[in-house]
N, C-alpha and C positions, 0 to 999 in steps of 0.2 A: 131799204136795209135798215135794221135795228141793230145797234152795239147791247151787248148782253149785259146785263145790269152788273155791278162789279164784285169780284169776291172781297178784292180791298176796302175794311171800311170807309165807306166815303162824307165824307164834307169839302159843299163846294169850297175853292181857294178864292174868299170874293175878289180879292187886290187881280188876280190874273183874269178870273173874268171881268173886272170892270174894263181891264184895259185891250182883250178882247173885243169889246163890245165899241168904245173906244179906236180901236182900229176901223173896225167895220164903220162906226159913221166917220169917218175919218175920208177911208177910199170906197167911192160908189163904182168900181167898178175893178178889173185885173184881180192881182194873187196877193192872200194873206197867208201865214207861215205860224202853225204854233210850233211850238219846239220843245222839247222835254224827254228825259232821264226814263228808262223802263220804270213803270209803276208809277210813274209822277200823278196821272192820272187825266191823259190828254185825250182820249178816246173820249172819257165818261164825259169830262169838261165838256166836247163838242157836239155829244149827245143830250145832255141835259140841257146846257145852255142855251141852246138854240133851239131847243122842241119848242118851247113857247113861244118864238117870235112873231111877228107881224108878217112878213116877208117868207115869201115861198122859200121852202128848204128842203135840199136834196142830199141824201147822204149816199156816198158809197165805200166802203170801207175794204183796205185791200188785203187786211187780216182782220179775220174774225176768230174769239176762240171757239174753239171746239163745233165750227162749223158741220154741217151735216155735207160738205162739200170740200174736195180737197182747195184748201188756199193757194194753191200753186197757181190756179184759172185764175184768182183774184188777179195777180199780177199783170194778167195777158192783157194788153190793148184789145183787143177784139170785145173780151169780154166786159172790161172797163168800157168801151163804148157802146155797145149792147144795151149795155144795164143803165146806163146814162140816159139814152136817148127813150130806152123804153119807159123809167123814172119820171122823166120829162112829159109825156106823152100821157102817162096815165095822170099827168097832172095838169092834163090840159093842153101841154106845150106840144102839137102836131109836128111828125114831121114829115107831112107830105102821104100821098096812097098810098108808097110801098111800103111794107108791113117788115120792121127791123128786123135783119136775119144776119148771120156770122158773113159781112161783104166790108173789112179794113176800111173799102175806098167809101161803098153806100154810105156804111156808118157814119163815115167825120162828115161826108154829106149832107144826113140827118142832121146832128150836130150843126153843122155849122148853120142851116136853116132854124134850128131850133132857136140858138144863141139869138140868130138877128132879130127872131119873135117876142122874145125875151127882154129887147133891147126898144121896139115898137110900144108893147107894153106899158116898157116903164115914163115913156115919153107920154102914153095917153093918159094914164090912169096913179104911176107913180109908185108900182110894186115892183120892190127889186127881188131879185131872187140869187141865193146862195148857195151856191154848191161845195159840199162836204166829200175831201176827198184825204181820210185818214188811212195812215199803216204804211205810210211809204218807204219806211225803210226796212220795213221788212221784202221789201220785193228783193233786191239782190243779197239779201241776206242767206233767204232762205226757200225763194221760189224760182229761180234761174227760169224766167221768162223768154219765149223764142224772140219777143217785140215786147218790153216791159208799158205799162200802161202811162210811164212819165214823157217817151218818146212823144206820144199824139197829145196830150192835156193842149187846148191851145194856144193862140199865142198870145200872150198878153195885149198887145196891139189888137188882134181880133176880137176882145170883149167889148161889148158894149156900155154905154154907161147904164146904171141896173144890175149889174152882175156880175160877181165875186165869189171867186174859187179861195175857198178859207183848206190848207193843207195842212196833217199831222202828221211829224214825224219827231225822232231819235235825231237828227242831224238833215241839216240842206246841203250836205254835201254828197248828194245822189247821183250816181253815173246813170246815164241816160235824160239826163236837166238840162232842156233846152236854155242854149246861154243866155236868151232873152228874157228868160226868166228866172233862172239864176239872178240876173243882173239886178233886177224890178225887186225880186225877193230881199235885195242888201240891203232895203233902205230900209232903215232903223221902224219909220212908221209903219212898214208892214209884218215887221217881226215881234212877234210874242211868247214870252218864254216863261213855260211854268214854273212858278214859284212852291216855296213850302208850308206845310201847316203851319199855323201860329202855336203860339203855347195854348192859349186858351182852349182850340180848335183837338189839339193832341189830349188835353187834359180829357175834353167833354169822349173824346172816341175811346179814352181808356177806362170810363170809367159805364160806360154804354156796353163796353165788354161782357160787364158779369164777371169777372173774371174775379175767381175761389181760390186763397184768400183774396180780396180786393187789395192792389197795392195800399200804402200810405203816400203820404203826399212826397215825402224826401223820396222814396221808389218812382213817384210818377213823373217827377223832374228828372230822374237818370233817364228813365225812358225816353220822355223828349232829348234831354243829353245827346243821347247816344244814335236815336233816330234822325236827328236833325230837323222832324218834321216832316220828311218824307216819307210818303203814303205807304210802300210800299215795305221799305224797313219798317214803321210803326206796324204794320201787320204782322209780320215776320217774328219782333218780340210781342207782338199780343199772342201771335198762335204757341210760340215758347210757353210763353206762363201758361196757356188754357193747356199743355199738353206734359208740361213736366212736373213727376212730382216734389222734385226739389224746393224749397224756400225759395221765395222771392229774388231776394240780393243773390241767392246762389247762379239764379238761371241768367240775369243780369250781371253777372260775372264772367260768364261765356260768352258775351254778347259781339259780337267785333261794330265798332262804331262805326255809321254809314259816314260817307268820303265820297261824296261825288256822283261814284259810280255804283249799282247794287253789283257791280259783278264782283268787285272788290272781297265784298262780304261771301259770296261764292269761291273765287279762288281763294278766299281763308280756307275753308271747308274743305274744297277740293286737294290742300297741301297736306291735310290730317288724313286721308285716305287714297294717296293715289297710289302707295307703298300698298295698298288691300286689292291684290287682282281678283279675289272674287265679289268683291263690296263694288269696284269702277265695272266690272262685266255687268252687274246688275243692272246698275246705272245706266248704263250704256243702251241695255234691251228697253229700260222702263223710260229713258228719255225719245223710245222708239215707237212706243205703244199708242195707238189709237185712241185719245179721248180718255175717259176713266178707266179706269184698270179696275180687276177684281184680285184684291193680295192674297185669296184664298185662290185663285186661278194662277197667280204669281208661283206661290208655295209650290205648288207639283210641281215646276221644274227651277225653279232656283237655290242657288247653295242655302243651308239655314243659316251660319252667320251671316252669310253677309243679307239675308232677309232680314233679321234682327237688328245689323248694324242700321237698316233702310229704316226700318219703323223705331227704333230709340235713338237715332244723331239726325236723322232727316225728316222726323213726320209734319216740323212746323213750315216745311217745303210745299205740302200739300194740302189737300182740304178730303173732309171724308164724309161720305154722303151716309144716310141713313142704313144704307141694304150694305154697306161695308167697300163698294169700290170708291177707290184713290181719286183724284186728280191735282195735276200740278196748280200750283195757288197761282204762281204767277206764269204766263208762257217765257218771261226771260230766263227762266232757270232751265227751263227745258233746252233752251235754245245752246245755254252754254255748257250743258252737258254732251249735247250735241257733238256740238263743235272740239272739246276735249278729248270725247274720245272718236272721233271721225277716222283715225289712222293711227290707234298704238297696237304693236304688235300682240298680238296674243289675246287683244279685245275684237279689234277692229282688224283690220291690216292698212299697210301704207298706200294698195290701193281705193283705198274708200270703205266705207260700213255695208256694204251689200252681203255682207256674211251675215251680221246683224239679222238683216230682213229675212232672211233665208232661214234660220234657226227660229226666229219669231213666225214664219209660217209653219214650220213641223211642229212647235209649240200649240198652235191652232188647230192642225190637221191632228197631232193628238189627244185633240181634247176629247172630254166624255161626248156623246154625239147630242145629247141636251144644250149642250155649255152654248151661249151666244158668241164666244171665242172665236169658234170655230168658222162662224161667217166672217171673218177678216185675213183667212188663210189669203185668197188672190190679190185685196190690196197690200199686204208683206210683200209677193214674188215678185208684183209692180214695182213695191218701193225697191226689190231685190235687185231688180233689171232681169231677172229670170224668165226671160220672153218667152222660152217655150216652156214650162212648167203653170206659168200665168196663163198663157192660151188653153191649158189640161186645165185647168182647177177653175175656170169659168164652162163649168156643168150645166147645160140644161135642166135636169132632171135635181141636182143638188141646189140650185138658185129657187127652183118651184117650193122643194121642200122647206126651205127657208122663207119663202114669201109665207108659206102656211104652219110655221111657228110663230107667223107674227115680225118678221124684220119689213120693215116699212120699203115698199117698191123702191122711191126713190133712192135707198140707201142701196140697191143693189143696180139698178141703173145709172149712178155714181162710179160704182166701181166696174161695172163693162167698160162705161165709156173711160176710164181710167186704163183700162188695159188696150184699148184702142193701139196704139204707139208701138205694144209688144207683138199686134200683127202685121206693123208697118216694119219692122225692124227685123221682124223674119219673114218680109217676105212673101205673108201668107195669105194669099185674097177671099180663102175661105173661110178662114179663121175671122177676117176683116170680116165678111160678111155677117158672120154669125153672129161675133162680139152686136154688132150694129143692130141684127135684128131681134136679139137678146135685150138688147137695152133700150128700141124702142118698146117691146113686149113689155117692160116695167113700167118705163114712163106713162103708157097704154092706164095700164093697171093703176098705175098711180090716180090719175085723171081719172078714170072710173070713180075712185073708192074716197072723192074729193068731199062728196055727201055723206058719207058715211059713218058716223061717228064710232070707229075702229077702237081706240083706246077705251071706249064706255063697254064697247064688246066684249074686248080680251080682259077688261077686269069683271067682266059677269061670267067670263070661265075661269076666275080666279087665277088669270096671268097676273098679276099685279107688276111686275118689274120689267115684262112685257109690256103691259100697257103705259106705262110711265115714258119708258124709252118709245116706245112708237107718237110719243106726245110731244117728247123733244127730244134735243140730241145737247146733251150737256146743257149751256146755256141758250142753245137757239129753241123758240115755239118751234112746232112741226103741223100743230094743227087754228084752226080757228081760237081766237080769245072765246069766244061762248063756249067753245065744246069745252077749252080747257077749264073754263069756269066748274062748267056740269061735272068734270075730272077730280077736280078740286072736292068738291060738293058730296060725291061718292066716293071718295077713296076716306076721305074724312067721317063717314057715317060707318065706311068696315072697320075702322081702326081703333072709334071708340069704345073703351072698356065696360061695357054694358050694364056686366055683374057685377061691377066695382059701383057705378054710378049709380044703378036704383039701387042700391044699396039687399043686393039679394046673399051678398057674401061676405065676409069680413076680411080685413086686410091682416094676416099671419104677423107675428112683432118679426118674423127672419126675412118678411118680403117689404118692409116699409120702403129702406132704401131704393130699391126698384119701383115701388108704387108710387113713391114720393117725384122721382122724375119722372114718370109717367104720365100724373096729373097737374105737374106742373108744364108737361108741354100740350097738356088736350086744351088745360083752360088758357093755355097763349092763344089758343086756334079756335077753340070753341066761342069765342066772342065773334068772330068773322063770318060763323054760318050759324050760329041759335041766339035768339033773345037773349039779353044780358039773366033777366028772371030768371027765364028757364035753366040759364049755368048755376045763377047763385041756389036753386033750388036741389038740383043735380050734387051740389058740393055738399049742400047739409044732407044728402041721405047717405054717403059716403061713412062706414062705417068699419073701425080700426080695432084688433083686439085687444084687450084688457092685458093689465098688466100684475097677475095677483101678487106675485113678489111686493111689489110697491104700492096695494091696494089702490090703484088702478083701475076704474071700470072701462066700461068699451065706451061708452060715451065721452069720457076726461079724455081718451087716447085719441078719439076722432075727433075732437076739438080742437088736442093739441097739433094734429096732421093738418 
């Protein structure tokens, strides 16, 4: 497993990694503990830091964002050790003929022969190996597991010397923590706790911004001020300035100082509109939604103010991609919107948000019949608990159609086996069967079309946003690093301005502002894929029109561009 590169600006915190690193040669073998605030940036820390080490490194992580797979299975022990032993295995570490399959007992099995091999190793040769097991507190937070994966992790006492389980979490105070390890966790040398940016560290990422006007320096000291250096506020007011057009000190005037907690800064927010039932309803549907949202998909069915109020008091909540859909910047804001409106009358109800899901599938089932919306109608009914609606809306005939728009197999074999549960729950053996053999038919499909370079496909029929999304799913790859290289490579060669470049056309004086970011984002990217020559040659033929008012020619004008 790969932790997704971060939306937070990053720089490492070196003081927490050294003592990290510090820990680990500290204890050769049991449980090390980081621990850190939403956003601190403990994920990236454990992914960065340790990709270069000496020593074998195993990562599994029990939240991913915008996984292409629901994170609720992260949580499951089954899957946790599945993913462990197989990790293990592809990395050498055998466990044994049988070939790892969904068996609780086989597993810790595996596992537990795995470990001793692991432990053999380090006694012959001297290579210890680590294992990464981040997002632990999001398992009861927000994956209600039948068997949570902290129950089976094992025992402390069962490790061997060589091998150390390094854990990320929000807090060690997790239900389901075997007290053996609870205990081993308290001592002071296994605990590591992210610390905050420096001022230096905050200065360098505000000013790496770009950001139009550039603070001054009294500005960039409030910032640090008011961020305290933590990762996650410092983004929050960098996304303010890049998004608002107020002055500087005005938007740093709104700013509520971080305190501890980012939620703090969120229930500030939260008390300025929760008096707006149609501003929290929105909320409510968009902390519900799948991955990136489209605000132009949003618009057909949400109130306009309070769509307005979403995009002018919350948009430095989010991040926005080039083709125009949303996503939340950080997942803690999703989480505590969640959580807020789980059960208020006339959003939600006092029994739980499955109203929510239910409205957010009709949402879907009414989309235009193009919209990609529309294929997340059965995982809404799911999240609905609408077991028989969800059994209806897993279509053979409408899942095919969908495979041949272009939705990546896997994503629809996800969600069969997602609805799995809603033909245990009614009861229905045929429904059961179908879901099952619907969803190995994808999987099937998938595995076919492994060679295939799909995404170079769908953009030679001019799917472009199509082919993007079947390449990844938010922050996770879907395909090969070569193909997505070759991706890269070709979408970069449609994009560039051709008749701008050889200079076949002249730039209008009403279109510069547009031309001007235009070509200041081809030459960020045109260094990546052409000769530095061939850009700087490309820029000089680049020709702007004159300005005769100002006596002006087209040459002084393309000079001055």
């Amino acid at each position: 497993h790969e932790f997704p590169a971060p939306t937070i600006p990053y720089r490492e915190i070196t003081s927490t990694a050294h003592r990290l690193d510090a820990a680990l040669s500290t204890n050769g073998s049991g449980y090390i503990i980081l621990l850190g605030s939403p956003g601190s940036g403990k994920s990236t820390l454990l992914t960065r830091s340790l990709r270069y080490r000496s020593e074998r490194v195993i990562h599994y992580y029990a939240y991913v964002p915008d996984s292409p797979q629901p994170n609720a299975r992260r949580g499951e022990s089954i899957n946790f050790l599945h993913d462990l032993v197989l990790a293990l295995s592809q990395a050498g570490v055998h466990a044994g003929g049988t070939l790892a399959r969904p068996d609780l007992e086989l597993l810790s099995e595996q596992l537990g022969h795995q470990l001793a091999e692991l432990g053999r190793e380090f006694r012959a040769t001297g290579r210890r190996t680590i294992i990464v097991v981040d997002g632990l507190d999001h398992i009861h937070r927000e994956h209600a597991p039948s068997r949570p994966l902290l129950a089976d992790l094992p025992e402390p006492g069962s490790l061997p010397a060589g091998v150390t389980f390094v854990l990320g979490s929000q807090t060690d105070q997790l239900p389901s923590l075997p007290s053996t390890l609870a205990s081993q966790l308290s001592d002071a040398g296994r605990r590591v706790k992210m610390e905050h940016l420096a001022r230096d560290e905050v200065v360098s990422l505000v000013s790496a911004a770009e950001l139009e006007p550039p603070p001054n320096a009294e500005q960039i000291e409030r910032v640090f001020a008011l961020s305290d250096g933590h990762p996650l506020a410092l983004a929050y007011i960098i996304n303010r300035l890049r998004a608002s057009p107020q002055p500087v000190d005005e938007v740093l005037e709104e700013v509520e100082p971080f305190e501890e907690r980012i939620d703090d800064q969120y229930f500030a927010h939260w008390r300025e509109i929760s008096r707006d039932p149609a501003l929290v309803r929105l909320l409510a549907k968009v902390s519900r939604l799948r991955g990136a949202f489209d605000l132009d998909w949003v618009g057909t069915w949400a109130d306009a103010d309070a769509l307005y109020s979403l995009h002018s008091r919350f948009a430095h909540y989010f991040s926005r991609e080039r083709d125009g859909r949303w996503r939340f910047f950080h997942n803690s804001f999703r989480v505590f919107l969640r959580r807020q409106t789980a059960s208020i009358p006339g959003v939600s109800s006092s029994a739980g948000d499955s109203s929510l899901f239910v409205e957010l599938a009709a949402h879907c089932r009414e989309s235009e019949s193009d919209r990609v919306e529309r294929w997340d109608e059965l995982y809404y009914l799911v999240g609905a608990g609408d077991h028989k609606s969800a059994i209806g809306a897993a279509d053979r005939s409408e899942l095919r159609r969908q495979f041949m728009s272009g939705r990546p197999p896997e994503s629809i074999a996800s969600d069969l086996l997602g609805a799995l549960p809603s033909a245990a729950e009614t009861d229905d053996s045929v429904a059961l069967a179908r879901l099952t053999l619907l969803a190995s038919e994808f999987q099937q499909r998938d595995a076919n079309l492994e060679d295939v370079p799909m995404s170079r496909q769908l953009l030679a029929l001019g799917r472009t946003r199509a082919a993007i999304d079947y390449a990844r799913h938010g922050n996770i790859l879907r395909i090969p690093a070569t193909e997505a290289f070759d991706l890269c490579g070709a979408l970069f060669a449609l994009a560039e301005p051709l008749d701008i470049l050889g200079g076949h056309v002249e730039i209008k004086r009403h279109e510069l502002d547009t031309a001007d970011v235009l070509l200041a984002d081809w030459a960020k990217t045109a260094v990546r894929f052409r000769p530095l020559t061939q850009v700087l040659e490309a820029i000089d033929r680049v020709k702007v029109e004159g300005e005769a008012q100002l006596g002006q020619t087209s040459e002084e004008a393309s000079l001055e561009l």
